[in-house]
C-alpha positions in Angstrom: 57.3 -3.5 -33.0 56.2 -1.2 -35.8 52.6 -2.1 -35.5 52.6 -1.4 -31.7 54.1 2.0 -32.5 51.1 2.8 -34.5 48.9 1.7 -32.8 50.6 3.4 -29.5 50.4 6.9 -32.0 46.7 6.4 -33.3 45.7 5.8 -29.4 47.8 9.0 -28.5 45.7 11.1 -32.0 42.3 10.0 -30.6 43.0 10.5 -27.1 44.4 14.6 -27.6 40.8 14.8 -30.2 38.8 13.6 -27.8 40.6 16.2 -25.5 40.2 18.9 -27.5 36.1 18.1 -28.0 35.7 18.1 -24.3 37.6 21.5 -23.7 35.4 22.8 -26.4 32.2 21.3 -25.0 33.2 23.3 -21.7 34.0 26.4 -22.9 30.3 26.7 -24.7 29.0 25.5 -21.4 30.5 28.4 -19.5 29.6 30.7 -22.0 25.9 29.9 -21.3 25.3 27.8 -24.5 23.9 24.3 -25.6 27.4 21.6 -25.2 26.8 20.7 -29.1 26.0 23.3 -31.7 22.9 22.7 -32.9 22.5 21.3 -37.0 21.7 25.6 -38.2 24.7 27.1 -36.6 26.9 24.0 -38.2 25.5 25.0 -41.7 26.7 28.2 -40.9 30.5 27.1 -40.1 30.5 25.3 -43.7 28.2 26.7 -45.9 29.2 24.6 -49.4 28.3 21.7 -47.5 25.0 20.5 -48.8 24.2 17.7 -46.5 24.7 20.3 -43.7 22.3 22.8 -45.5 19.8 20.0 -46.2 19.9 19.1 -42.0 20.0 22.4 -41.1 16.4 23.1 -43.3 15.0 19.7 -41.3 15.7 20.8 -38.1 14.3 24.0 -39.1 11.1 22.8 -40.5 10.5 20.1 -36.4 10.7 23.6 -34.8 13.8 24.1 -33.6 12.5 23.8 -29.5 15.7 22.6 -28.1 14.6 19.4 -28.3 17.4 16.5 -28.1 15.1 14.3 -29.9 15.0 16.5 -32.8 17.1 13.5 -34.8 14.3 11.1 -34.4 11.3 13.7 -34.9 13.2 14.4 -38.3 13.9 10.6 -38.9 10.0 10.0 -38.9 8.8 13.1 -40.5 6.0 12.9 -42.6 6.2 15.2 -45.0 6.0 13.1 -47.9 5.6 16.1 -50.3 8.4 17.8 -49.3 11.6 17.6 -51.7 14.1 17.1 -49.1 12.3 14.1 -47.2 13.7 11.2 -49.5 17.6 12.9 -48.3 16.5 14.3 -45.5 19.1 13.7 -42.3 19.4 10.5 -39.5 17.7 8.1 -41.8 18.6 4.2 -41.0 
């Protein structure tokens, strides 16, 4: 009986975060902007984090376009000389 009360309290945790995600993906809708922030404006929200500096910098350098492949175009960048491509984001 303990385990299902966990498991009935982990199911109840996920279900409110996913929730919450959704109201949040609507309310930047009907403000007019993208549903997910894009990798520069996360950065921005937590700027000690170096992994989100070092994605932000990536999506920077494919152009930015608004393009929901951005992910793979940095996953098969070829900018060998460039310092961040060995850590660079969405590698397999």
């Amino acid at each position: 009986s303990k385990m299902t009360t966990l498991k009935t309290f982990d199911k109840n945790v996920l279900n409110e975060a996913r929730i919450k995600g959704q109201l949040a993906v609507q309310a930047r809708i009907d403000l007019g902007l993208p549903a997910r922030k894009n990798p520069i404006e996360r950065a921005k929200e937590n700027p000690e984090s170096l992994r989100k500096a070092i994605t932000a910098k990536c999506y920077e350098c494919v152009g930015m376009e608004g393009d929901p492949g951005f992910r793979e175009t940095i996953r098969t960048c070829t900018g060998y000389k460039c310092p961040l491509y060995p850590v660079r984001p969405y590698q397999k």
